[in-house]
C-alpha positions in Angstrom: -19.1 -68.0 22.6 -19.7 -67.2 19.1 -17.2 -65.8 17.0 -17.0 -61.7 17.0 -18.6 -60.9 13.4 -15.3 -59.0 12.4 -12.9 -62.2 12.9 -15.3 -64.2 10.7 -15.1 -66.4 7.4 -18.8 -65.0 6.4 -20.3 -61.5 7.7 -22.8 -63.6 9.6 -20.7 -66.7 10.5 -22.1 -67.6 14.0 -25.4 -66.1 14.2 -28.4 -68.6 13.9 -31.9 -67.3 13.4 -35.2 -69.0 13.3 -37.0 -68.0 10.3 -41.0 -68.3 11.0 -42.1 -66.6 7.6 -43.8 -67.9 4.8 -44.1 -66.5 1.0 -42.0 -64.4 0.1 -41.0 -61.3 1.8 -39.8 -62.6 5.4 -37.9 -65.9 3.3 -36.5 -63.4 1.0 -34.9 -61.3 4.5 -33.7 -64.8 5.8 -32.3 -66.0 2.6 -30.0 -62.9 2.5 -28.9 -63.6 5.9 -28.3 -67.0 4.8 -25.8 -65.9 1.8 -24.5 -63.9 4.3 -23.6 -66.8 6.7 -26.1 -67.1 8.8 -27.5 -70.7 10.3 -31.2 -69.9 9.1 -33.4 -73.0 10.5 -37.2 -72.6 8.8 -40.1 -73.9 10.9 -43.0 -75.4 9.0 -45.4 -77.5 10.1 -47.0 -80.2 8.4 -50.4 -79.4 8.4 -49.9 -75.7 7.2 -46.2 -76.0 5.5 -45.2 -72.8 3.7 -48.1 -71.6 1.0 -45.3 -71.1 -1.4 -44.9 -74.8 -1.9 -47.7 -75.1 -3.5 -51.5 -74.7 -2.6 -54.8 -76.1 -3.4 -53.0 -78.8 -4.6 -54.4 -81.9 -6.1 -54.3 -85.7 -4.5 -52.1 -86.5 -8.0 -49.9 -83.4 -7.0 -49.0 -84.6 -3.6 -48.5 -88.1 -4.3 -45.9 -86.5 -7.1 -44.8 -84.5 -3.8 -44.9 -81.0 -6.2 -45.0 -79.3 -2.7 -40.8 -80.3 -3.3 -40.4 -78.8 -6.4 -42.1 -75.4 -6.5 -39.0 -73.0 -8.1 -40.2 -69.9 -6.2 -40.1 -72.3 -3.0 -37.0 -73.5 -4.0 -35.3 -70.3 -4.8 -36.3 -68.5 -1.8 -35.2 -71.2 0.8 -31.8 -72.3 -0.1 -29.2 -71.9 2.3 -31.6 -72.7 5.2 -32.3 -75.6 7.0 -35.8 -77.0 7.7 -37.6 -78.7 10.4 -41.9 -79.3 11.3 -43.4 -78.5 14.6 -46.9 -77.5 15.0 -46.7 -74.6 16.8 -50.4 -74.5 18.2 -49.5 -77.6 20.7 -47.7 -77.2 23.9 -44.9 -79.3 22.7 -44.7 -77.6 19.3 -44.2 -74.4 21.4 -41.7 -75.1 23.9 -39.2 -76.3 21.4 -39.9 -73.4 19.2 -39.0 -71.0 22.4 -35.6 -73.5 23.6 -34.7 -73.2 19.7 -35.1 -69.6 20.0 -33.3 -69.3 23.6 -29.7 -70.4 21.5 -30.9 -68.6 18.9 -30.1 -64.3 17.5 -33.1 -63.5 15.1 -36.6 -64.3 14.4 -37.7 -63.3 11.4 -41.7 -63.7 10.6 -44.4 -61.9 8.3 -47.9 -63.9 9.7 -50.7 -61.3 10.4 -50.4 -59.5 13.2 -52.5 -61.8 15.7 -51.2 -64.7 15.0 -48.2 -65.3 17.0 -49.8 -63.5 19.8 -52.5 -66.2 20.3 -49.4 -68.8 20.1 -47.7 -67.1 22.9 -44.4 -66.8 20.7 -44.3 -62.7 20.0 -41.6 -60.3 21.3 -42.9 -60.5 24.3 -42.7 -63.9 25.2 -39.8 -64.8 23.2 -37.6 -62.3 25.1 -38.4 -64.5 28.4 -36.0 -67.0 27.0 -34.0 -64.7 24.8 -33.4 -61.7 26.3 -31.1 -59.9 23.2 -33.3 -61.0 20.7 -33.5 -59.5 17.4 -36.9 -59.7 15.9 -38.3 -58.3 13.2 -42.0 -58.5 11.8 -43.2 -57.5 8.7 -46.9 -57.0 8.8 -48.5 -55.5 6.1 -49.7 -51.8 7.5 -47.5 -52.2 10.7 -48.1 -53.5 14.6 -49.7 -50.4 15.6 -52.4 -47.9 13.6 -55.7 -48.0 12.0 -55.1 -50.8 9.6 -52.9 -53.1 11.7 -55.4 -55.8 11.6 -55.9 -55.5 8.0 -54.2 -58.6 6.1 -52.5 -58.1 2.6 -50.3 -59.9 0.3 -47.6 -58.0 -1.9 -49.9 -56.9 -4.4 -52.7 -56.0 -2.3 -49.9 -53.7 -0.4 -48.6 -52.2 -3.9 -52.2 -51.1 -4.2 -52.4 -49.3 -0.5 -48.8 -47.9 -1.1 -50.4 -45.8 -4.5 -48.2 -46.3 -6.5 -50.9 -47.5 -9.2 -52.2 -44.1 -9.2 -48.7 -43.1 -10.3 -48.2 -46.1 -12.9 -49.4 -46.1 -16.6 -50.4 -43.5 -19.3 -52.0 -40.3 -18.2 -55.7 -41.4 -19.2 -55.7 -45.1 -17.9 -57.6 -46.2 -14.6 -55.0 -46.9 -11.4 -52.5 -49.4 -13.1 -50.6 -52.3 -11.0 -47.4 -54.0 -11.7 -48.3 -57.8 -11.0 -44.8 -58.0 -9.1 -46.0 -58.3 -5.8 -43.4 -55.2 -5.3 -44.8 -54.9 -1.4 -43.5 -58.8 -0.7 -39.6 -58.0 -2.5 -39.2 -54.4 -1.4 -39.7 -55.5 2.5 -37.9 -58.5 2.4 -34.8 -56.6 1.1 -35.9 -53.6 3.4 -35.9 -56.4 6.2 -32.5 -57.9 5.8 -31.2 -54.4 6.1 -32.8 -53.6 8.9 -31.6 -56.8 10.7 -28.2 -56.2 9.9 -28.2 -52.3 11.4 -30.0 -54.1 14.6 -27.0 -57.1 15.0 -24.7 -54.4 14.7 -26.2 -52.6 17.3 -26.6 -55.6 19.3 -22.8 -56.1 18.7 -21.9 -52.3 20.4 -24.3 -52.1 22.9 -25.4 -55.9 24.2 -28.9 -54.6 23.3 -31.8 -56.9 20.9 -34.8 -55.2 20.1 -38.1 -55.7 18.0 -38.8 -54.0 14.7 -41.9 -53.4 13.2 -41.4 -53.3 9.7 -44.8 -52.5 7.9 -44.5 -53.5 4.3 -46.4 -50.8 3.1 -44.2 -48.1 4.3 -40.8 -49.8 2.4 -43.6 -49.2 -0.8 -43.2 -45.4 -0.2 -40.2 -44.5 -1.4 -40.7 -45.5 -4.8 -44.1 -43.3 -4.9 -42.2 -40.5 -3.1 -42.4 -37.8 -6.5 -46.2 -38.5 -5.9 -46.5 -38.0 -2.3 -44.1 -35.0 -1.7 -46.5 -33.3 -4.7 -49.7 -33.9 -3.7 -48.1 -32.5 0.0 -46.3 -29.7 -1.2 -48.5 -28.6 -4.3 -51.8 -30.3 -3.2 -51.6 -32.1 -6.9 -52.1 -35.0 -8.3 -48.8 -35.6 -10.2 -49.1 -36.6 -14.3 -48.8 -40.2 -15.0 -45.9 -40.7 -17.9 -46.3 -44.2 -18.9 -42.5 -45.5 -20.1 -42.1 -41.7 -20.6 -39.9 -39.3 -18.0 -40.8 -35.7 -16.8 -37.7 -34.5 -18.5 -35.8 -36.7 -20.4 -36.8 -37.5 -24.1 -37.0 -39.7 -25.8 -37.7 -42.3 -23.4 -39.4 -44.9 -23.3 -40.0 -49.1 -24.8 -40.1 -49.7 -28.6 -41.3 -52.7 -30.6 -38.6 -54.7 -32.5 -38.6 -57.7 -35.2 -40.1 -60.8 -33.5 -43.5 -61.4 -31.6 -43.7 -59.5 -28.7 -39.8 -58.3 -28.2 -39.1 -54.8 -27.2 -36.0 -52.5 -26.6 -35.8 -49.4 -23.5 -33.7 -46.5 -25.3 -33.2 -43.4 -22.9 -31.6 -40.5 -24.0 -30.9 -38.0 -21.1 -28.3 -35.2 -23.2 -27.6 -34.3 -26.3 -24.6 -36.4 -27.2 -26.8 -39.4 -26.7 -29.4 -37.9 -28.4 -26.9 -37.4 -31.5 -25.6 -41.4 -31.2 -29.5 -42.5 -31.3 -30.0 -40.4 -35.0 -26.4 -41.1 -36.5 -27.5 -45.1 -35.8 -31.0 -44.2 -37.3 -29.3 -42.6 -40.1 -31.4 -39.5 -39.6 -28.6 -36.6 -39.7 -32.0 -33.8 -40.6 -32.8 -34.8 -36.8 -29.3 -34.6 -35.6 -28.8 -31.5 -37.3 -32.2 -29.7 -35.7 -31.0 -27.0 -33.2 -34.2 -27.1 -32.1 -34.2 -31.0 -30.9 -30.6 -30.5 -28.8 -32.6 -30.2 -25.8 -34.9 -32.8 -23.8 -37.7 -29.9 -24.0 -37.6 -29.4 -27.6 -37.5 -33.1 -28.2 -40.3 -33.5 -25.2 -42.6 -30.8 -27.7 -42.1 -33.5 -30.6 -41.9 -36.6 -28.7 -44.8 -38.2 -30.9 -43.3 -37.4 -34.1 -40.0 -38.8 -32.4 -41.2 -42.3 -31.1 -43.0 -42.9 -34.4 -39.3 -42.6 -36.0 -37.9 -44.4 -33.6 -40.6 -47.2 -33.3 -40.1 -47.3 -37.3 -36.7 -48.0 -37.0 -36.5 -50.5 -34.0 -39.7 -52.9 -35.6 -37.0 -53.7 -38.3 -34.0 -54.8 -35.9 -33.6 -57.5 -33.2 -33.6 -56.0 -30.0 -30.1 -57.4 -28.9 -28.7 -55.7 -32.3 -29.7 -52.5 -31.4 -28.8 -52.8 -28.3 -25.2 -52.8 -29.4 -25.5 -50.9 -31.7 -27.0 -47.7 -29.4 -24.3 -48.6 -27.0 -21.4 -48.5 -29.6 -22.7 -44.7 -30.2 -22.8 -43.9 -26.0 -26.7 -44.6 -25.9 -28.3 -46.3 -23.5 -30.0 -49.2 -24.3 -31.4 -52.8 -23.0 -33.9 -55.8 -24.6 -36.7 -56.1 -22.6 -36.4 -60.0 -21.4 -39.1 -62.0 -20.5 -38.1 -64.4 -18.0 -37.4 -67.6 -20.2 -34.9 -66.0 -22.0 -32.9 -64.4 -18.9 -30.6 -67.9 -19.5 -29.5 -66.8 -22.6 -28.6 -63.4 -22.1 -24.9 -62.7 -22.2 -23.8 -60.1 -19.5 -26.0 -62.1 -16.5 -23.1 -64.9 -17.3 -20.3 -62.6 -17.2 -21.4 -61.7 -13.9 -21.9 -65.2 -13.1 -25.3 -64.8 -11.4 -26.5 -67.9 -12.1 -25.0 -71.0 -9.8 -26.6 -74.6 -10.7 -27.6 -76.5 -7.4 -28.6 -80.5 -7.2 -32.1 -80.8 -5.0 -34.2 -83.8 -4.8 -37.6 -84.3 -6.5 -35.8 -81.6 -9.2 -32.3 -82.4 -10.1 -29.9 -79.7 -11.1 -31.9 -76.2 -11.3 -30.3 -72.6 -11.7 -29.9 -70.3 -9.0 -29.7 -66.2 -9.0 -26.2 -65.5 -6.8 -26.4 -62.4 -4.7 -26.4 -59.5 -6.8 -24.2 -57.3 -4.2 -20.6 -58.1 -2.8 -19.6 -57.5 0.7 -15.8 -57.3 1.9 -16.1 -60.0 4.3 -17.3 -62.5 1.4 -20.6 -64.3 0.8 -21.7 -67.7 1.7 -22.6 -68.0 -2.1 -24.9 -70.9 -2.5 -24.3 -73.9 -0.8 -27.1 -76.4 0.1 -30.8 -76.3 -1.9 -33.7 -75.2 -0.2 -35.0 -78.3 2.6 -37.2 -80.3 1.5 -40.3 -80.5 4.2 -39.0 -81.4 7.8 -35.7 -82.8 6.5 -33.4 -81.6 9.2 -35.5 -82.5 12.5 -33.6 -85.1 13.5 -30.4 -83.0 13.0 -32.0 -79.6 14.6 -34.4 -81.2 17.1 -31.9 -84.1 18.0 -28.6 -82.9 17.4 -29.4 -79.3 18.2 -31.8 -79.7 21.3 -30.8 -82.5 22.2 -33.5 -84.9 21.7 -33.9 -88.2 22.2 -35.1 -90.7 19.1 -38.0 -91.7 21.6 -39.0 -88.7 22.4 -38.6 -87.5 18.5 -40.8 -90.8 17.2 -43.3 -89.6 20.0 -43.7 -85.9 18.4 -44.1 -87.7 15.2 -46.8 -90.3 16.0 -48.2 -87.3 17.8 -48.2 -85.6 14.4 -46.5 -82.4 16.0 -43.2 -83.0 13.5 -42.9 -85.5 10.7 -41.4 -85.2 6.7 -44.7 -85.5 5.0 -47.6 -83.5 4.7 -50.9 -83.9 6.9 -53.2 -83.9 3.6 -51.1 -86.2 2.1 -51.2 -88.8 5.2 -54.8 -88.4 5.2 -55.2 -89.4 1.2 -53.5 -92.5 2.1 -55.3 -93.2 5.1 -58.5 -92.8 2.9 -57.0 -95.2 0.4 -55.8 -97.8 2.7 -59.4 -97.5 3.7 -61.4 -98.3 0.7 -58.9 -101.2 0.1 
């Protein structure tokens, strides 16, 4: 029996799930349940392994095996252990499904048809696992219009509208090249798995969940929707500005390409930001102690304040503004996110050994939980690494019958393409 969830070392200490995703958004829900505890086991197979190792890669590239050392890969998968079964052969499937029958969660974002036509949705997963928790994360849900529509996270971001809500007020529809669609349902996901495992816990009950990705999008484009609903219009686009607060917004500092955010929501900050400026004529404007009288000169204002910040280094007046109770942050592209100072007071970064990449950072989880964290433990698996340990140990395999899946190519460590380029060599010799 596993152990109650309470009485635990880890919030999910004893719950195993099978993690069927690729990318990003369904890892990114397993992964969490992995810090949290969880014995995540990833299913890959070798002739389609997960797309975020790599694709299109060359004959060089996977004799180099980069399919191993993709960082996105990498971070997305630690904590999780991996094995390879092609899951379009009989074989492939029926250990899939006994792996699943000892098993709590499936977790998987393919397009909507495609574990249908395996035989391994809801429906024929809870033959064997009647309490299942399953969640799927298509793009625009299992049911609707546009459920057979496929998307990645950007592709969502664009369907959600929040580019018609992003930019300055006379540029076209403006993405933000995050993929925001694949993050926001993966962390949407792992919440959503942990209200159904505690219902499962009460009640004895699994159940499915159809998490469409482009519904988690929503909320942040909810000013948008609840005005062109209420007020049938189409809400002003602010750029790095605010609808009320001023001045707002990024401003150039010394250095190529380096940037500061300043927000000033009241007057006291508003008063910090000119005594640091040395501008006491703003300070002292009665007309300027309010966001709307600042709002009516925000030009004139952000040239002054873009005139003062070009001088400075945007960690300086970073300091400086919050010395004086005004908020402020450098804008960091991502090589320098290693340097900066409070990420290692927090101690998000954990360094973790992996083969084919040696020691590599790793973000901790950026949220504590009373019943502690898993923290980060093993790396991510490297392709089919833990078959004998899963399909052996686990299921109970024999090594006969686990050399026969391999020379039957339905598990194995190393890529299909890759067999075949040696083949081909072996070949010409």
């Amino acid at each position: 029996m596993r152990p109650s969830n309470r009485e635990a070392a880890y919030l999910l200490s004893g719950i195993r799930v099978v993690d069927l995703s690729m990318g990003w958004s369904g890892p990114l829900a397993a992964r969490h349940l992995a810090d949290m505890g969880a014995e995540v086991i990833k299913i890959e197979a070798c002739q389609y392994y997960d797309w975020w190792r790599g694709w299109d890669l060359t004959p060089e590239e996977y004799e180099e095996r980069m399919y191993e050392q993709a960082p996105a890969f990498n971070l997305m998968n630690r904590n999780k252990k991996g094995i390879t079964l092609d899951l379009t052969t009989p074989e492939g499937k029926a250990l899939c499904k006994r792996l699943v029958g000892i098993s709590d969660v499936v977790i998987e974002n393919q397009a909507r048809s495609v574990l249908p036509k395996l035989g391994l949705d809801y429906p024929d997963l809870i033959e064997v696992k009647p309490d299942l928790v399953m969640i799927s994360l298509p793009a625009f849900g299992a049911t609707g219009d546009w459920t057979d529509y496929r998307a990645y996270g950007s592709t969502v971001e664009q369907a959600s509208g929040i580019p018609h809500l992003t930019g300055e007020p006379d540029w076209p529809p403006t993405m933000q090249h995050v993929a925001y669609g694949d993050s926001v349902a993966g962390i949407n996901a792992a919440a959503a798995l942990l209200v159904a495992l505690w219902h499962r816990e009460n009640t004895g009950e699994g159940q499915y969940i159809d998490l469409s990705q482009v519904e988690c999008l929503f909320p942040l484009a909810s000013h948008g929707i609840i005005e062109q609903s209420m007020n049938g219009k189409v809400p002003k686009r602010h750029g790095n500005g605010h609808p009320v607060h001023s001045p707002h917004g990024v401003f150039p500092c010394q250095g190529d390409d380096r940037w500061v955010i300043i927000t000033i929501t009241n007057t006291k900050e508003w008063r910090g930001l000119c005594r640091e400026m040395d501008r006491p004529d703003l300070s002292e404007d009665k007309g300027l102690d309010t966001s709307a009288g600042r709002r009516a000169r925000e030009k004139e204002i952000n040239e002054i304040i873009r005139g003062w910040t070009s001088e400075l280094d945007p960690q300086t007046i970073m300091f400086k503004l919050q010395e004086n109770g005004v908020p402020a942050a450098p804008v960091h592209p991502p090589y320098t996110l290693m340097e900066e100072p409070h990420l290692y007071e927090r101690g998000t970064w954990e360094w973790l050994d992996r083969a084919y990449v040696d020691m590599q950072p790793q973000t901790r989880p950026l949220y504590h939980i009373s019943k502690g964290l898993r923290g980060i433990e093993t790396p991510a698996p490297c392709l089919g690494e833990h078959n004998e340990e899963i399909l052996g140990g686990l299921l109970g395999l024999s090594k006969e019958e686990l050399a026969l899946l391999e020379e039957k190519g339905i598990m194995g460590t190393v890529p299909t393409a890759l067999e075949e380029l040696r083949k081909n060599e072996v070949k010409k010799e």
